[in-house]
C-alpha positions as CSV (number, residue, x, y, z in Angstrom):
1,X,179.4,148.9,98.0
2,X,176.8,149.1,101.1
3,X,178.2,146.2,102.0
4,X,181.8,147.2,102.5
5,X,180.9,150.0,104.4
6,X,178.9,148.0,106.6
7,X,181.4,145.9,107.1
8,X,183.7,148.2,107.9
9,X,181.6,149.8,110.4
10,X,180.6,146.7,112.0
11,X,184.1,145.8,112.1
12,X,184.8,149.3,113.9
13,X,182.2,148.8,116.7
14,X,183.3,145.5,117.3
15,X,186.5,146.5,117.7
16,X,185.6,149.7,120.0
17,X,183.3,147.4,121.7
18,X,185.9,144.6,122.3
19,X,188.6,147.3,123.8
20,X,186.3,148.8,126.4
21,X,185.2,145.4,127.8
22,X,189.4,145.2,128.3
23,X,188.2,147.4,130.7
24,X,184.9,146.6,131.8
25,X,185.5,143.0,132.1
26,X,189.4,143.4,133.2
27,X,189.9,140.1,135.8
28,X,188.3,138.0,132.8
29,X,190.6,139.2,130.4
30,X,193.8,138.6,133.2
31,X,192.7,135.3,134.1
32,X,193.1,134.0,130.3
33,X,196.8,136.1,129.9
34,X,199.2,132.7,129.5
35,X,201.5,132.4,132.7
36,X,204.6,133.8,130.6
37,X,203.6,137.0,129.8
38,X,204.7,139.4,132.7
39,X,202.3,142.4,133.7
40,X,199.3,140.6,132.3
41,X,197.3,144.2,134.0
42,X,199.1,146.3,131.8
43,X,198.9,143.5,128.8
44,X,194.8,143.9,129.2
45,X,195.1,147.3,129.4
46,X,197.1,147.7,126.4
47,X,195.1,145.4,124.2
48,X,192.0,147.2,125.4
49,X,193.1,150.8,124.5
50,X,194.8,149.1,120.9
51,X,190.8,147.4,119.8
52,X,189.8,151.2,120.9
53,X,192.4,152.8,118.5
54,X,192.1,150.3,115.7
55,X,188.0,150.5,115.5
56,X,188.3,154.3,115.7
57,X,191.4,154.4,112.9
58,X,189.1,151.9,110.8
59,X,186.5,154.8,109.9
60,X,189.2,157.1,109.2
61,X,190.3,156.7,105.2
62,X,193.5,158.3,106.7
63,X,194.4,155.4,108.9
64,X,192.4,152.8,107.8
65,X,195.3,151.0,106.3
66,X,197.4,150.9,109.4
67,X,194.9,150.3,111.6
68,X,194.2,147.2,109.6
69,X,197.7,145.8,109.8
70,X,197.9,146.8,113.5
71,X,194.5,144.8,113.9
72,X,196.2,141.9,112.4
73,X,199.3,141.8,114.1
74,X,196.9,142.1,117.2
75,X,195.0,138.9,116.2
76,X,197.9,136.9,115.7
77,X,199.5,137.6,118.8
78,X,195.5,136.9,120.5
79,X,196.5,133.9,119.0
80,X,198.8,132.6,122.2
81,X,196.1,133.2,124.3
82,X,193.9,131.0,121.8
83,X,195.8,127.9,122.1
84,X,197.1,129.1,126.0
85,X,193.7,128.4,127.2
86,X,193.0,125.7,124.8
87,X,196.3,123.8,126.2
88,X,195.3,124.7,130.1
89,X,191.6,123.9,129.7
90,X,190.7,122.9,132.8
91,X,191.8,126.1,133.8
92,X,188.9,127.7,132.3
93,X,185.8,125.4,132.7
94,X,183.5,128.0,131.9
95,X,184.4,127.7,128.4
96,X,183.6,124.5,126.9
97,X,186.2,123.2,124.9
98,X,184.6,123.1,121.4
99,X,184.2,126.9,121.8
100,X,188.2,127.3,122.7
101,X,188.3,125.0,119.4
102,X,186.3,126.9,117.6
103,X,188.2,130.1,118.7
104,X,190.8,129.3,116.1
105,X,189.4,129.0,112.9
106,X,187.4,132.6,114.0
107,X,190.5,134.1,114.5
108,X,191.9,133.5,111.0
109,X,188.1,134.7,109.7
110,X,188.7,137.6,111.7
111,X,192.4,138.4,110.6
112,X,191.0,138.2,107.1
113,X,188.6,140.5,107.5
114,X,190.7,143.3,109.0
115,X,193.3,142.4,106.1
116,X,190.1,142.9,103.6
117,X,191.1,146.8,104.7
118,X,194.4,146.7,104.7
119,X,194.6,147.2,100.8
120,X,195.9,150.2,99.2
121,X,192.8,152.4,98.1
122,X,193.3,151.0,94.4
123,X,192.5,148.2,95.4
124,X,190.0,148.9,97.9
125,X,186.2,147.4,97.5
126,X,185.2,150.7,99.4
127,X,184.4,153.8,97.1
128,X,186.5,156.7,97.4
129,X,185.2,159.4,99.9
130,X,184.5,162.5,97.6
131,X,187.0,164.4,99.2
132,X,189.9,161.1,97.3
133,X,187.8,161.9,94.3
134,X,188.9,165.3,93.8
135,X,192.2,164.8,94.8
136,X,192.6,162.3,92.0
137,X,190.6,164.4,89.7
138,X,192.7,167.4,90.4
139,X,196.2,165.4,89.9
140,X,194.9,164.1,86.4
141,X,194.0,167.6,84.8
C-alpha cells in the first residue's frame, strides 16, 4: 500500500506543480492554446488554478474522488492542444515532433492514473484513513 500512497502524492505535486508553472511560465502555455479557443489568458489561467485545486483535492479522502474525475476531464480536453500543436508543428520548433508524438500516448497513461483514484473507497487500492475505519466500524455495531 506504500505504493498507492506514493503515487497519489506524486500525482498531487505534479499536479500543484503543473498549475503554478500556468503561472510561472504563462506566454508558453498561450502560445500552444489552438487558434479557436477565445481568451487563451484566461484559458491558462483557468487550467493553472484547476492542476492547483485537483493536486490539492487529491490528498484530501473527502475530494479525492472528484478531483480525480475533474483531473480527467482536464486531460482529455489537454488533449486538443495535443494534437493542436502536433497538427501546427512548425509552429512550435522547439518541440521536436516525436515529443508532440509521444505527448499522446502520455496523456492516456496520465488519464489512467488520475482514474486509478477515481474509484469509490471499496474499491480503492489505498487503505482507509483511520478516521473511514471507525466510521465503518461504528455503522456495523
Amino acid at each position: 500500500m506504500r505504493i498507492s500512497r506514493t503515487s497519489l502524492v506524486a500525482q498531487s505535486i505534479f499536479y500543484i506543480v503543473g498549475g503554478i508553472n500556468h503561472f510561472w511560465h504563462e506566454k508558453f502555455y498561450i502560445h500552444i492554446m489552438p487558434d479557436h479557443y477565445a481568451h487563451p489568458h484566461a484559458l491558462v489561467q483557468l487550467s493553472g488554478l484547476a492542476e492547483i485545486c485537483g493536486g490539492l483535492g487529491l490528498l484530501l479522502p473527502a475530494t479525492r474522488r472528484t478531483s480525480a474525475f475533474g483531473i480527467t476531464a482536464m486531460l482529455l480536453v489537454f488533449l486538443d492542444v495535443h494534437q493542436y500543436m502536433l497538427r501546427h508543428a512548425e509552429r512550435f520548433p522547439e518541440a521536436p515532433k516525436w515529443m508532440l508524438w509521444a505527448r499522446l500516448p502520455l496523456q492516456l497513461v496520465l488519464i489512467a492514473w488520475a482514474l486509478n483514484y477515481a474509484r469509490s473507497p471499496q474499491q480503492s487500492l489505498l487503505p482507509p484513513s483511520s478516521e473511514q475505519s471507525h466510521t465503518s466500524d461504528a455503522q456495523v455495531g
